[in-house]
C-alpha positions in Angstrom: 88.4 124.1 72.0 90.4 121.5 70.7 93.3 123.6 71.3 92.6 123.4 75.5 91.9 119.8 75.0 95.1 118.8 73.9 97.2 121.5 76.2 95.3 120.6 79.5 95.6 116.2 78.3 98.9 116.7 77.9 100.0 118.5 81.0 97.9 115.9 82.7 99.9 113.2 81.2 103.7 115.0 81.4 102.0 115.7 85.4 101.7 111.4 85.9 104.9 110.8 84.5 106.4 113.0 87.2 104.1 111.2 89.4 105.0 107.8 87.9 108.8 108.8 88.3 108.4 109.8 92.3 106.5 106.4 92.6 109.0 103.8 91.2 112.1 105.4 91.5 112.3 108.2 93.9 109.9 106.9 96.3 112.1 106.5 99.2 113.9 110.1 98.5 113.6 112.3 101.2 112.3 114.7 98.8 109.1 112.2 97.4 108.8 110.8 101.5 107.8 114.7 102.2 105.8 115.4 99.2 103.6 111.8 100.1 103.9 112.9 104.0 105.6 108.7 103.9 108.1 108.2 107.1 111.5 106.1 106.3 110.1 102.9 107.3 106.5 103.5 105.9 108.6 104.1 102.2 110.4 101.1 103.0 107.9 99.0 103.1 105.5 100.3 100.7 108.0 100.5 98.0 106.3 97.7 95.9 103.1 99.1 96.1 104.5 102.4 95.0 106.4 100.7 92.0 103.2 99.3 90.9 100.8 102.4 91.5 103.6 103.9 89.8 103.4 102.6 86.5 99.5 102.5 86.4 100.4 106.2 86.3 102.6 105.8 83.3 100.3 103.4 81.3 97.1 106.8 81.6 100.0 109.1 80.6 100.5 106.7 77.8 96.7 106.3 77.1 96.4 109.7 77.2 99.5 110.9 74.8 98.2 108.3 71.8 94.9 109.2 72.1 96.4 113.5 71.1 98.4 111.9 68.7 95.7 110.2 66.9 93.5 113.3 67.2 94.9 114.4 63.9 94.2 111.3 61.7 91.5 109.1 63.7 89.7 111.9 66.0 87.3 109.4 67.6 89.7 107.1 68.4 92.2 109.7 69.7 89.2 111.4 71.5 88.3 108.2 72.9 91.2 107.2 74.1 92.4 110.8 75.6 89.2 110.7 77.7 90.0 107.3 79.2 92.9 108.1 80.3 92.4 111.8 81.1 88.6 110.4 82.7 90.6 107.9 84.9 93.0 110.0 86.1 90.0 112.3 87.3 88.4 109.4 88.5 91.7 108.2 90.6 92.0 112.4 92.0 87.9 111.6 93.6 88.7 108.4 95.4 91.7 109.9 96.6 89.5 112.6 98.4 86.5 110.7 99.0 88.3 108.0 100.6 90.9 110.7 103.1 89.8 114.5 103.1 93.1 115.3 104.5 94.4 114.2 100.4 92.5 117.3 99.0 95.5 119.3 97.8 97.0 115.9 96.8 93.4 115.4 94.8 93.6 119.0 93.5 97.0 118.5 92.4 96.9 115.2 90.4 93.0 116.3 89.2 92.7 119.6 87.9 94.7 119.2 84.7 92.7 115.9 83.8 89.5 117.5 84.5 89.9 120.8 82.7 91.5 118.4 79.6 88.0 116.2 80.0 85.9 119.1 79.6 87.5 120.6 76.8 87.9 117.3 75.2 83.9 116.5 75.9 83.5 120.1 74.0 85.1 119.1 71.1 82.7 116.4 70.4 
């Protein structure tokens, strides 16, 4: 199980790096304005919230990647920390869909990897 854990937290974590990259760098590409359904002007003017959503992003991706690589030596701390960051992105996929249905497949997208790490992870308790 531990296997899974590790695979599905760090796909979750390479996955909000991407997302962290779209959100402070690229977030007024055409490209990242379709995948976020974000006009021109709305990207304009949203581009400092999307710089600092962004990086909160990057810091769970962090979270998550020290908690596998102290699974080895410290497995409580590592498991600890890989299901706060892993947990939180699930967390942030549910208020994305509670709060606007129409996210779903956004929810699905930037969920299913953290949820399928915290179960596996929870396993290997």
């Amino acid at each position: 199980m531990t296997i899974l854990a590790v695979i599905f937290a760090a796909l979750a974590a390479a996955l909000h790096v991407y997302i962290w990259v779209l959100e402070s760098f690229r977030w007024t590409e055409p490209a990242t304005r379709k995948t976020f359904g974000t006009s021109e002007s709305d990207a304009q003017v949203t581009r400092p919230l999307a710089y600092n959503q962004g990086f909160y992003n990057l810091f769970l991706a962090i979270i998550t990647a020290v908690g596998l690589v102290l699974l080895g030596s410290e497995r409580g701390t590592g498991a600890a920390l890989a299901l706060a960051g892993t947990g939180s992105m699930l967390a942030a996929a549910l208020v994305l869909v509670t709060h606007d249905r129409s996210m779903a497949r956004a929810a699905i997208t930037q969920g299913t990897l953290p949820a399928l790490a915290v179960v596996f992870l929870l396993l290997q308790l």
